[in-house]
C-alpha positions in Angstrom: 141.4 39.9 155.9 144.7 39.7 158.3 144.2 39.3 162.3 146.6 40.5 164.3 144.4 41.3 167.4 146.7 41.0 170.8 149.9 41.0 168.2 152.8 43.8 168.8 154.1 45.8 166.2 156.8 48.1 166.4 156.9 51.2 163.2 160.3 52.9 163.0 159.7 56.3 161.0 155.6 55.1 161.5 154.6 58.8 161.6 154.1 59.9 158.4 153.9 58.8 154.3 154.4 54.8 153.5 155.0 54.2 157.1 152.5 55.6 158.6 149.8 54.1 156.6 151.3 50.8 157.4 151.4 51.7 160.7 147.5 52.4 160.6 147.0 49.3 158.8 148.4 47.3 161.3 146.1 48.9 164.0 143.2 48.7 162.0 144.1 44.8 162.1 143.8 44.8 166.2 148.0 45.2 166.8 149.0 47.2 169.6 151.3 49.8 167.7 154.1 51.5 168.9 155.4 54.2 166.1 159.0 56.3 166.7 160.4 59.0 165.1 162.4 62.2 165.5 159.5 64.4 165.6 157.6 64.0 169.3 155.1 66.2 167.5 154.5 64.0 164.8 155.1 60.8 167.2 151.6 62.3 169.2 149.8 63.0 166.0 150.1 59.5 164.4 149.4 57.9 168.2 146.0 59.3 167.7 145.8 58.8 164.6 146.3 54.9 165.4 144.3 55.2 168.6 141.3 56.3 165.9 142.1 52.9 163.9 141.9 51.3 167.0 140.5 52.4 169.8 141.2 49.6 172.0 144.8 48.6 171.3 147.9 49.5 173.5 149.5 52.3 171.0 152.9 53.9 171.6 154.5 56.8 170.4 158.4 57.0 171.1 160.7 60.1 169.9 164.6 59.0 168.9 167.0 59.6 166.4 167.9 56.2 164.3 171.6 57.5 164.1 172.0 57.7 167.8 172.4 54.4 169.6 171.9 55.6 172.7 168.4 57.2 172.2 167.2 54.3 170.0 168.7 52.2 173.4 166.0 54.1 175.4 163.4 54.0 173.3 163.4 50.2 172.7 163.8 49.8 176.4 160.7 51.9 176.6 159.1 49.7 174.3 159.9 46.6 176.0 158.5 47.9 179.3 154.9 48.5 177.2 154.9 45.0 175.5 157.7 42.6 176.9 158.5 41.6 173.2 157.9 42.5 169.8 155.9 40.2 167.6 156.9 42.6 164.0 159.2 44.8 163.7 159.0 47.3 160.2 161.9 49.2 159.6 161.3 52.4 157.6 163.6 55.0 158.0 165.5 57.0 155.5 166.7 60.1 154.0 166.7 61.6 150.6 167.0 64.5 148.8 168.0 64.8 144.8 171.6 66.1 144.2 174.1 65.1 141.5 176.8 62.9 142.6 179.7 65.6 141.4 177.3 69.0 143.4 176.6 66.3 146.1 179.2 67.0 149.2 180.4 64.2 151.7 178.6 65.1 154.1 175.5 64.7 152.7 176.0 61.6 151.3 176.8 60.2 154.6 174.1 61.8 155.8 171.9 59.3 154.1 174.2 56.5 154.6 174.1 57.2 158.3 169.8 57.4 158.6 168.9 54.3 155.8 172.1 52.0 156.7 173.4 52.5 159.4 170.8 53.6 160.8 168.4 50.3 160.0 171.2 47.9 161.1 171.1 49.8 164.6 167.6 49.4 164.7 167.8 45.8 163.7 170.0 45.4 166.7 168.5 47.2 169.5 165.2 45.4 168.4 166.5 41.7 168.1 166.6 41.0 171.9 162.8 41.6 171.8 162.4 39.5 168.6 164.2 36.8 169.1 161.8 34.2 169.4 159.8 31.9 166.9 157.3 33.6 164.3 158.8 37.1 165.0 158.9 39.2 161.9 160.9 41.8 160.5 159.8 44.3 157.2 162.7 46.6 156.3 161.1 49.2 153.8 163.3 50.1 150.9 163.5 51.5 147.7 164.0 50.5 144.0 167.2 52.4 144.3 168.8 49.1 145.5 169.0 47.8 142.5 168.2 50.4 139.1 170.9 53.1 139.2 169.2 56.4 139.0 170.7 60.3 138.6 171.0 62.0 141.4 170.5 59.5 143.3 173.9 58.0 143.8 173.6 58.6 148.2 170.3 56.7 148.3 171.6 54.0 145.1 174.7 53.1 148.0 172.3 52.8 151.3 169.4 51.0 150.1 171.5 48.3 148.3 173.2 48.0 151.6 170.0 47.9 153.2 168.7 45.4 150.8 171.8 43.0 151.8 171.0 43.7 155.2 167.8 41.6 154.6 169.5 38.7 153.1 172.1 37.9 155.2 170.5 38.8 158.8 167.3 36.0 156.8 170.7 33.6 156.8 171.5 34.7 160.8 168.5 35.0 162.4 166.1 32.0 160.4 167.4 29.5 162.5 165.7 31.5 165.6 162.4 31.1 163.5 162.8 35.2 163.2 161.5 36.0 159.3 163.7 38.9 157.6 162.0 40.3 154.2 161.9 43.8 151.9 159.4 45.8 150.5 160.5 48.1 147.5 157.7 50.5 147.0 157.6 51.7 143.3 156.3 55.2 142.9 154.2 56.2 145.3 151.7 59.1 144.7 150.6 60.1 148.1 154.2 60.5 149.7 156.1 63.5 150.1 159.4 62.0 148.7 157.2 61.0 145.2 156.3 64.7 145.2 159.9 65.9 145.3 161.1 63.8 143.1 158.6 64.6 140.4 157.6 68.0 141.4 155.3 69.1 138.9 151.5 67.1 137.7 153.2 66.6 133.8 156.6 64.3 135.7 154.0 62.6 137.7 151.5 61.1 135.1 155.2 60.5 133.0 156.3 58.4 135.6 152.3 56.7 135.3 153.0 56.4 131.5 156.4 54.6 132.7 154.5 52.0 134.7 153.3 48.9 133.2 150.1 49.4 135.5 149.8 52.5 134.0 149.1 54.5 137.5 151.2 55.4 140.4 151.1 53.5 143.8 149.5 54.8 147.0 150.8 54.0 150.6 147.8 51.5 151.2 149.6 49.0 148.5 152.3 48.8 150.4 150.6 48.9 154.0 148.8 45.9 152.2 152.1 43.5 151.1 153.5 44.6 154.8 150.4 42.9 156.4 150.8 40.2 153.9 154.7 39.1 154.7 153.7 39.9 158.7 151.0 37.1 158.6 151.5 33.8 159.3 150.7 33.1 155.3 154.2 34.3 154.4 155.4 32.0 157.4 158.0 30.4 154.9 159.1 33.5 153.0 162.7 35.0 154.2 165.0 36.9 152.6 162.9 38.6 150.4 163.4 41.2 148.6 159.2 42.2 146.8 159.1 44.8 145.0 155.7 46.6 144.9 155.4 49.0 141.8 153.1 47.7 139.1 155.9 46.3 137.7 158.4 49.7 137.1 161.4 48.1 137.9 160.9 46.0 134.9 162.1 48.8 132.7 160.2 51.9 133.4 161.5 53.1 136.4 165.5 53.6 134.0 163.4 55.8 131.5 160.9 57.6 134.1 164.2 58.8 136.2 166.4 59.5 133.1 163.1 62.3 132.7 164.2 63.5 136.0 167.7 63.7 136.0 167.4 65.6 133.0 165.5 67.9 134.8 168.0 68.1 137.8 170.4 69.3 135.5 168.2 71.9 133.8 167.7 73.2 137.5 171.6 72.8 138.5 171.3 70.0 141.2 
């Protein structure tokens, strides 16, 4: 359905769950794909994993740290010397882990704050000198934390609102380069190791299903879908955009389906 033969996409946090599948998607599209990570191990897995998408396209695989602005200096630098520009950017990496917010220790909320916030407006940055240019795209990856409080959550509940507002206002900065700024807020997502922590057990999984009006949980391909959707050039007049993509969750479900869980948490002391 989408083209995007000869286009460049760059995946931050491409090499495994959500972004990774979106990462394939894009391949399987015709982009050249460049994916980056921490992992160098998982950087070379998901290169061939997009190199059997696409055989033909011009994949890279780049290891750096999102917090360190000096790596992610290098690695965009090493990008630009494979593609000259970026055509879409997806910005997808984060941190969690469930804790109470009274158990939960500064460090480790700033740990999160540091990879989703910071972390994606440093990425934002180093990428914008190779974005800068009419049509360019950007897809920050988010969660419904944003904008439903949820126990033990209170680390991610900060970053990804910041995140969120990240989108809007850089939409307001960067439209009048004809560079397009948008979110995606996955709902839950079955085949994703963060879904599986979260709801640890097959009875908290098919609650949160009950919770959704869809009735089922999401799978990485209906996000990798939207993403291919807002990088085309029919979105070319959607900005600022926060989409959630949940079956409708955040409607109401998502508050009862994560009351379940914090309830939980605090039968298991987190």
């Amino acid at each position: 359905m989408f083209d995007y033969t000869g286009k460049n996409v760059v995946v931050v946090g491409g090499t495994s769950g959500i972004n990774l599948q979106v990462a394939i998607s894009f391949a399987k599209a015709g982009a050249n794909v460049a994916v980056a990570s921490r992992n160098i191990d998982k950087v070379n897995n998901a290169v061939e994993l997009l190199k059997q998408a696409h055989s033909t396209g011009n994949h890279l695989g780049v290891s750096f740290d999102v917090r360190d602005n000096e790596a992610l200096s290098l690695g965009f630098a090493k990008i630009a010397a494979q593609y000259g520009h970026i055509d879409l950017l997806v910005s997808g990496a984060a941190g969690n882990f469930p804790a109470s917010a009274a158990k939960l220790s500064n460090n480790g909320f700033k740990s999160v704050i540091d990879i989703d916030l910071i972390g994606s407006f440093q990425v934002l940055k180093q990428a914008y000198p190779l974005l800068n240019r009419p049509n360019a795209s950007i897809i920050q990856i988010s969660a419904p934390q944003a904008f439903i409080a949820m126990p033990l959550q209170v680390h991610v509940c900060a970053a990804k609102a910041g995140v969120d507002m990240l989108t809007r206002t850089l939409a307001l900065e960067w439209g009048v380069e004809g560079v397009r700024i948008n979110s995606i807020v996955p709902g839950p997502i079955a085949d994703t190791e963060g879904f599986n922590r979260l709801a640890p057990s097959d009875a908290l999984q098919q609650g949160v299903a009950n919770s959704v009006p869809l009735k089922r949980n999401g799978q990485s391909q209906d996000i990798a879908n939207a993403a291919l959707f807002l990088g085309s050039d029919m979105a070319s007049y959607i900005t600022g955009v926060v989409l959630p993509v949940d079956g409708g969750w955040s409607l109401g479900g998502a508050s009862i389906a994560m009351t379940e869980l914090g309830n939980l948490g605090a039968k298991q002391g987190l």
